[in-house]
C-alpha positions as CSV (number, residue, x, y, z in Angstrom):
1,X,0.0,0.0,0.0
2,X,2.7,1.8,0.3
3,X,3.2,2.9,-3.3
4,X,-0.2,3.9,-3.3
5,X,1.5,6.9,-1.6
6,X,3.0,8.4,-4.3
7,X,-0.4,9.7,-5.5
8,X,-2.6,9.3,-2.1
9,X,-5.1,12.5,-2.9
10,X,-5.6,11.0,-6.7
11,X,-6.2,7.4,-5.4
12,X,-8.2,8.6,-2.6
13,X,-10.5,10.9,-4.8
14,X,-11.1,8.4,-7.5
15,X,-11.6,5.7,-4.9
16,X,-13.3,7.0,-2.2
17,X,-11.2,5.5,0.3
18,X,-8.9,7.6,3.4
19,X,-5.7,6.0,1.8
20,X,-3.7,6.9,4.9
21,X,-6.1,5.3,7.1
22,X,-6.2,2.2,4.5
23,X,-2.3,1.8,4.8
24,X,-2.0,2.2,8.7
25,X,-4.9,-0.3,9.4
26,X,-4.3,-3.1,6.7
27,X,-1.0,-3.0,5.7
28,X,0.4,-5.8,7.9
29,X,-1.9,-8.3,6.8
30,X,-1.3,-8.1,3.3
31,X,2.4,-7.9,3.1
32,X,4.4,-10.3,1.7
33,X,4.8,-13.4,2.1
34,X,1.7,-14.8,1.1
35,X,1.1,-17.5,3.9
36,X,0.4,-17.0,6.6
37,X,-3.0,-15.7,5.7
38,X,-4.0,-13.6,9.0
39,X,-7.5,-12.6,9.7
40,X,-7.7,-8.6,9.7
41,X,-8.4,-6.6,12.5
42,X,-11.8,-5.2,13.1
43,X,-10.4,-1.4,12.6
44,X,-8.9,-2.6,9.1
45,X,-12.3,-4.5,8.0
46,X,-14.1,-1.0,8.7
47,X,-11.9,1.0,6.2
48,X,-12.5,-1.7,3.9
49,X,-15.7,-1.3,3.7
50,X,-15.7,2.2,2.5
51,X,-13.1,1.1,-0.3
52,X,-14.5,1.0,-3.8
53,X,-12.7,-2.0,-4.3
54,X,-12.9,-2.3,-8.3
55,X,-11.2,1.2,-8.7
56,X,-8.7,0.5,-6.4
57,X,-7.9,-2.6,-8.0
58,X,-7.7,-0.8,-11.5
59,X,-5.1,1.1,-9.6
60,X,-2.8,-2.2,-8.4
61,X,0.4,-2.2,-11.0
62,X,3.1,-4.6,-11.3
63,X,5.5,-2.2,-8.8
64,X,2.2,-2.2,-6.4
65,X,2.4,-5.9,-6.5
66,X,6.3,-6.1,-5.5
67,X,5.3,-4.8,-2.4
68,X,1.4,-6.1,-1.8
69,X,0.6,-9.9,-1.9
70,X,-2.8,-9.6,-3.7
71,X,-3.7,-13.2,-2.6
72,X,-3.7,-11.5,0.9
73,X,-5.4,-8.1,-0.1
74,X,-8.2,-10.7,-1.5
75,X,-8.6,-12.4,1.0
76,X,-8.4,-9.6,3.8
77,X,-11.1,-8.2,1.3
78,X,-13.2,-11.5,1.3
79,X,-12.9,-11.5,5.3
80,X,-14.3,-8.5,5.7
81,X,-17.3,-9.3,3.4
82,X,-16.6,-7.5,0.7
83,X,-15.2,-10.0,-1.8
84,X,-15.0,-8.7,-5.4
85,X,-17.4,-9.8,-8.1
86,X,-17.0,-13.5,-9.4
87,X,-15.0,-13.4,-12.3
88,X,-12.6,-9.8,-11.6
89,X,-9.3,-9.7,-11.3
90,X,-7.1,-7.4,-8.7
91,X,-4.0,-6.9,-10.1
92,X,-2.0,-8.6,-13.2
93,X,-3.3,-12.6,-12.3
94,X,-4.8,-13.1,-8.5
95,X,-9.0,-13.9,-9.2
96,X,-10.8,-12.4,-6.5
97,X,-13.4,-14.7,-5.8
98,X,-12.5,-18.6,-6.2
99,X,-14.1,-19.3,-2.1
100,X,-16.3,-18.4,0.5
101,X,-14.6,-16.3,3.4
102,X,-13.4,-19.1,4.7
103,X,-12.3,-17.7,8.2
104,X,-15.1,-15.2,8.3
105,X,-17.5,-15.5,11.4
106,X,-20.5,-15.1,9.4
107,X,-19.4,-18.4,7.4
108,X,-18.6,-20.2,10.6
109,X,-15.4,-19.5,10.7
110,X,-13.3,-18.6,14.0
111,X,-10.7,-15.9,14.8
């Protein structure tokens, strides 16, 4: 999330999303490497929800992805119940929606 920073005010405009609030809430859980997968925080799940996730995925380049496992940004996304449409992509190659929110209490899933 970190090279989101280079253009924060664009990103955040375009996105509706408090960029800086996005970065210090989430960004532990989707750092590299991809396992293990950690179940996000409550504050991070609430700036999630405000993120219009398909225009900040249109922002995810290849540098982006150097420093952002997508698999996790998916799946932090996916825990906090707002998984990406069936069939999307965020970033170059990681499909957002192949399972349920498999650690997600509202699937049965524990902490």
């Amino acid at each position: 999330m970190a090279i989101f920073a280079a253009r924060p005010a664009a990103v955040a405009d375009e996105c509706g999303v408090d960029l800086a609030d996005l970065i210090a809430k989430c960004q532990s859980y989707v750092r590299f490497p991809a396992e293990p997968k950690v179940p996000p925080s409550a504050e991070c799940c609430g700036v999630v929800q405000s993120v219009d996730e398909p225009c900040l995925c249109a922002k995810v380049t290849p540098l982006v992805e150097q420093w952002i496992c997508m698999e996790k940004a998916v799946f932090v996304a996916r825990y906090c119940g707002r998984p990406l449409q069936p069939g999307s992509y965020c970033g170059s190659n990681i499909p957002t929606n192949k399972e349920k929110h498999l650690f997600s209490p509202k699937y049965g899933g524990k902490h």
